[in-house]
C-alpha positions as CSV (number, residue, x, y, z in Angstrom):
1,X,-41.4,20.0,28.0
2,X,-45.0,19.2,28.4
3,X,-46.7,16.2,30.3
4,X,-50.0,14.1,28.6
5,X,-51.9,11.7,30.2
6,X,-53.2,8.9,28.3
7,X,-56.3,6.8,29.7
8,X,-54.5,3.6,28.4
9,X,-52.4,1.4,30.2
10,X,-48.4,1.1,29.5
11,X,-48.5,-2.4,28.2
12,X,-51.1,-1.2,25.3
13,X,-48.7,1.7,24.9
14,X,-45.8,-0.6,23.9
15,X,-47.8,-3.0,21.9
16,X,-49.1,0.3,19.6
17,X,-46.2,0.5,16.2
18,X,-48.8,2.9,15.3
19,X,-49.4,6.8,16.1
20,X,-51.6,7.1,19.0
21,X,-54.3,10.2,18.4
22,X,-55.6,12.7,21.1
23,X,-57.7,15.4,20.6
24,X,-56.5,18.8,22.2
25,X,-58.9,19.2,24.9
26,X,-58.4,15.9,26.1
27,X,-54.5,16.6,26.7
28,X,-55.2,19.4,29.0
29,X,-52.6,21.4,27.8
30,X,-53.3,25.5,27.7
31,X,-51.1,25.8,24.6
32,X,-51.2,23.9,21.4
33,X,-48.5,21.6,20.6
34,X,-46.2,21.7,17.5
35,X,-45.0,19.1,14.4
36,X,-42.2,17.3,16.0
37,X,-42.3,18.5,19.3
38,X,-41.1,15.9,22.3
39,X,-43.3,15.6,24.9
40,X,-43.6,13.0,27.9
41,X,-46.8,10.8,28.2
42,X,-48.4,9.3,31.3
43,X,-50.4,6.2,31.5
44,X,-53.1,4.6,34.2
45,X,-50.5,2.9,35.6
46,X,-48.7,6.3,36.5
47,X,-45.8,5.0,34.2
48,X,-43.8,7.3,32.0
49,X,-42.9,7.5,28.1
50,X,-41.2,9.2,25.6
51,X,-43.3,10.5,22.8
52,X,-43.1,13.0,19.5
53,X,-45.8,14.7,17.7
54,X,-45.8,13.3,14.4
55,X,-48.9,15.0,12.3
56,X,-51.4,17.7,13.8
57,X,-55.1,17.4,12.4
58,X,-57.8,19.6,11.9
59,X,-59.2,20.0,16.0
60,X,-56.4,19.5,16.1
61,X,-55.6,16.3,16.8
62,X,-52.6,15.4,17.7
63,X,-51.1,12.0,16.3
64,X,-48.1,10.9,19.0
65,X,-45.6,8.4,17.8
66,X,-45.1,6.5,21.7
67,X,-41.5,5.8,22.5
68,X,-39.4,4.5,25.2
69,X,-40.7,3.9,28.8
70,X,-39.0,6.2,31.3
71,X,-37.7,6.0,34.9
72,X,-39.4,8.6,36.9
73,X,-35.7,10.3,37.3
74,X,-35.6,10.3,33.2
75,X,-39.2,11.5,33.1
76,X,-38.2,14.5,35.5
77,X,-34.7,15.1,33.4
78,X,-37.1,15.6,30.5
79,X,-39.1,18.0,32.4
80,X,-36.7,20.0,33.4
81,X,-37.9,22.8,35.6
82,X,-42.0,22.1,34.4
83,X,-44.2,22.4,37.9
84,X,-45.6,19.2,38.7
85,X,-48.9,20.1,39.5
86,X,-51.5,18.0,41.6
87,X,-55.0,17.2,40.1
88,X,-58.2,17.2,41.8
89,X,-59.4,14.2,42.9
90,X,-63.7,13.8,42.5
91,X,-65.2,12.0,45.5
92,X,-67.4,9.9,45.0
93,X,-71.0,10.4,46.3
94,X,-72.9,7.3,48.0
């Protein structure tokens, strides 16, 4: 199962009845993602949520229907035997 971050925060997560859409490039994800695929998103707040691909756009863009929150043990069931993989971190310059 694949792993999106979002650059939003969890509460405006749960407060969206709406699909949320994300370009591919921004989900830095190597493959594309299919109609009705589950995936698990990530928010600024390093919390965890269910979420389905509802509709795939020209792009594409990928519209997510955002469901439950997860506990980090319900995130990593999900993700079964997926790497976790760290990202690099930019310094900042003075």
């Amino acid at each position: 199962m694949e792993v999106v971050h979002l650059p939003a925060r969890g509460r405006e997560l749960d407060e969206t009845f709406r699909p949320v859409a994300v370009h591919h490039t921004d989900t830095g994800l190597t493959r594309h993602l299919e109609r009705g695929e589950e995936i698990v998103l990530t928010d600024l707040g390093g919390d965890f949520h269910s979420a389905k691909v509802l509709l795939i756009d020209e792009g594409p863009v990928y519209h997510f229907f955002i469901g439950a929150r997860l506990s980090v043990d319900e995130a990593v069931g999900r993700m079964g035997a997926l790497p976790i993989q760290s990202r690099p971190i930019r310094s900042r310059s003075a």
